[in-house]
Structures are given as C-alpha cells and as structure tokens.
C-alpha positions, 0 to 999 in steps of 0.5 A, spaced: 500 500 500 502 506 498 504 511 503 498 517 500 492 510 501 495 510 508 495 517 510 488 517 507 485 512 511 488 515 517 485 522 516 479 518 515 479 514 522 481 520 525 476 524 522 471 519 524 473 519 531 473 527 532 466 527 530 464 522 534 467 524 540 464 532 539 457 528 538 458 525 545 460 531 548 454 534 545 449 529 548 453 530 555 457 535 559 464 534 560 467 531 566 473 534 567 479 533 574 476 540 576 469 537 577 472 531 581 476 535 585 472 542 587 466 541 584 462 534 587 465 535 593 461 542 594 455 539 589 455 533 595 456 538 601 450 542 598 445 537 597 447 535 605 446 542 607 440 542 604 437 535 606 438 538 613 435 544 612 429 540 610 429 535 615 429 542 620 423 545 617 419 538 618 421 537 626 419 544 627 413 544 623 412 537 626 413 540 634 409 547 632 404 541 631 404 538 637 403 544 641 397 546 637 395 539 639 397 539 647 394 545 647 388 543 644 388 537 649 388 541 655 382 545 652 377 541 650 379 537 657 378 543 660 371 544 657 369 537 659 370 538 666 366 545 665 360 541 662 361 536 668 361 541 674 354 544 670 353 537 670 353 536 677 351 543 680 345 542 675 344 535 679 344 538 687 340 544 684 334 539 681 334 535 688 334 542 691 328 544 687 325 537 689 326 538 697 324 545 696 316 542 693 316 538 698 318 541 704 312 546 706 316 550 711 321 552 705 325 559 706 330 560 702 336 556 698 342 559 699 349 557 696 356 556 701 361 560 701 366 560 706 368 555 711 370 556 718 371 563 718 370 563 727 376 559 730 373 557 736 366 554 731 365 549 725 361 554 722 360 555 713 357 562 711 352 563 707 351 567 701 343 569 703 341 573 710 335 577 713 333 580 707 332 573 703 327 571 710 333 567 714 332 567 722 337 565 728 336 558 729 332 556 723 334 548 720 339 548 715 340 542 710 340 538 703 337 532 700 342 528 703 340 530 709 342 535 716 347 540 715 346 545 721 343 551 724 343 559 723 347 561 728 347 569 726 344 573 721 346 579 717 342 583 711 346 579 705 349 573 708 349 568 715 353 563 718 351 555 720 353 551 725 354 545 723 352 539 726 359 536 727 361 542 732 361 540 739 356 546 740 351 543 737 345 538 738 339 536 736 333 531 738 333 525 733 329 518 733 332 512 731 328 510 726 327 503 727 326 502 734 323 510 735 327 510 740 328 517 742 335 521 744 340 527 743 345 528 737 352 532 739 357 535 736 364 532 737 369 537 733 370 530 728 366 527 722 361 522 727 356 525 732 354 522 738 347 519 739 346 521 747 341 517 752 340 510 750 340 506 756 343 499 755 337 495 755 335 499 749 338 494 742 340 499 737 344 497 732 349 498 726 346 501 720 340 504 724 337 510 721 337 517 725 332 522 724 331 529 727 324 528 732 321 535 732 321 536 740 326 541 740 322 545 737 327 547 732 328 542 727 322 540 723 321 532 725 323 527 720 329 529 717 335 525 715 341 526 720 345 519 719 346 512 721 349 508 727 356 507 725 359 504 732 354 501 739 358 500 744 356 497 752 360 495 756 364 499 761 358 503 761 354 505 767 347 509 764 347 511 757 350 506 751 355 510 748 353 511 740 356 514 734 353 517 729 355 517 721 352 524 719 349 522 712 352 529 709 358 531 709 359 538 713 365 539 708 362 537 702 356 541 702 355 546 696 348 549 696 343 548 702 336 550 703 333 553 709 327 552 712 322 554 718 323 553 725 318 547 729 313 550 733 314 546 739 310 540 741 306 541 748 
C-alpha cells in the first residue's frame, strides 16, 4: 500500500473519531479533574446542607404541631370538666328544687361560701341573710340530709353551725326502734347519739332522724346512721356514734327552712 492510501485512511479514522467524540460531548457535559476535585465535593456538601435544612423545617413544623395539639388537649379537657361541674351543680340544684316542693316550711336556698371563718366554731357562711327571710336558729340542710343551724344573721349573708361542732345538738329518733335521744357535736366527722340506756338494742346501720321536740328542727329529717354501739364499761347511757349522712365539708348549696313550733 502506498504511503498517500495510508495517510488517507488515517485522516479518515481520525476524522471519524473527532466527530464522534464532539457528538458525545454534545449529548453530555464534560467531566473534567476540576469537577472531581472542587466541584462534587461542594455539589455533595450542598445537597447535605440542604437535606438538613429540610429535615429542620419538618421537626419544627412537626413540634409547632404538637403544641397546637397539647394545647388543644388541655382545652377541650378543660371544657369537659366545665360541662361536668354544670353537670353536677345542675344535679344538687334539681334535688334542691325537689326538697324545696316538698318541704312546706321552705325559706330560702342559699349557696356556701366560706368555711370556718370563727376559730373557736365549725361554722360555713352563707351567701343569703335577713333580707332573703333567714332567722337565728332556723334548720339548715340538703337532700342528703342535716347540715346545721343559723347561728347569726346579717342583711346579705349568715353563718351555720354545723352539726359536727361540739356546740351543737339536736333531738333525733332512731328510726327503727323510735327510740328517742340527743345528737352532739364532737369537733370530728361522727356525732354522738346521747341517752340510750343499755337495755335499749340499737344497732349498726340504724337510721337517725331529727324528732321535732326541740322545737327547732322540723321532725323527720335525715341526720345519719349508727356507725359504732358500744356497752360495756358503761354505767347509764350506751355510748353511740353517729355517721352524719352529709358531709359538713362537702356541702355546696343548702336550703333553709322554718323553725318547729314546739310540741306541748
């Protein structure tokens, strides 16, 4: 082959293979050393960064979510202890309202709102007085039962002695046996059924009324039930305890009624 056919071929092959790497190089873009030195790292470092930043956003927008959640909770469990202490309060005054159409010696209603403001008495206050018909002495209770006496009386609000104070006393009945006998104060939550004697049989469980012959407190209220008998080692009277149907610590809303006239 002469040398002019080979320098022919070889121009044609390189012709061939510079249009071929031009066409290549058209389609994509070149990687050079200063891609693989500077270029990726900072592209690589880039992309971390802003994978971070998204990550950032997305806890932040996740944790802004969560307060308004937990604020949400809080809300609605508030909401829900609102309804159920209208609830409960709308309960004690429907059976307030019931006591009231039964009881015809009815005053007035009235709502406790304070407690135990003489050091030397258990007493509550509350928020009715001589301009809504409360008198000194006048029966105070709930539709569980006993609370109390007025035992002073300002225009707008008047102070209870409460059935647990050792000042206090009432005539009562046992209701089973109609036995009759006093309930005292002890300070404590149990009262003491005074003037039993011990032949009398009186037992655990037994309900205790008031008797009407005090001439303060109508008869047939509910005071409470017998929670401790005891006989020996006594010499005149048994001594009786006396659980008080309602709780001088728990009373919320009372009603007041008229004193008894007293029996001849």
């Amino acid at each position: 082959m002469s040398k002019a056919r080979k320098r022919l071929i070889i121009l044609i092959v390189l012709v061939s293979t510079a249009l071929a790497l031009m066409s290549y190089q058209h389609n994509r873009k070149p990687f050079t050393f200063f891609d693989l030195v500077v270029s990726y790292p900072y592209y690589a470092l880039n992309e971390f960064t802003s994978n971070i930043d998204l990550t950032v956003r997305r806890l932040r927008k996740t944790f802004a979510e969560n307060i308004t959640l937990r604020e949400e909770v809080s809300r609605l469990r508030l909401e829900k202890q609102q309804y159920r202490e209208i609830f409960l309060e709308n309960e004690r005054l429907k059976a307030l309202l019931s006591l009231r159409e039964l009881e015809p010696r009815y005053v007035s209603a009235a709502r406790v709102i304070a407690r135990g403001s003489d050091k030397l008495l258990n007493i509550a206050t509350l928020d009715k007085g001589r301009n809504s018909g409360l008198e000194k002495g006048m029966a105070v209770l709930t539709p569980k039962g006993l609370v109390g006496k007025v035992y002073s009386v300002q225009d707008s609000y008047s102070d209870v002695l409460l059935l647990k104070d050792s000042n206090f006393s009432v005539a009562v009945r046992l209701q089973d046996s109609r036995r009759e006998g006093v309930i005292s104060g002890t300070g404590n939550d149990n009262c003491l059924l005074k003037y039993i004697p011990p032949e009398e049989k009186v037992e655990k469980g037994e309900v205790v009324i008031t008797s009407g012959f005090d001439g303060i407190f109508p008869e047939g209220l509910p005071v409470g039930v017998v929670s401790n008998v005891k006989k020996e080692g006594i010499e005149f009277f048994q001594y009786i305890e006396v659980q008080p149907f309602q709780s001088s610590e728990k009373v919320e809303e009372v009603i007041v009624l008229k004193q008894e006239s007293p029996r001849s």
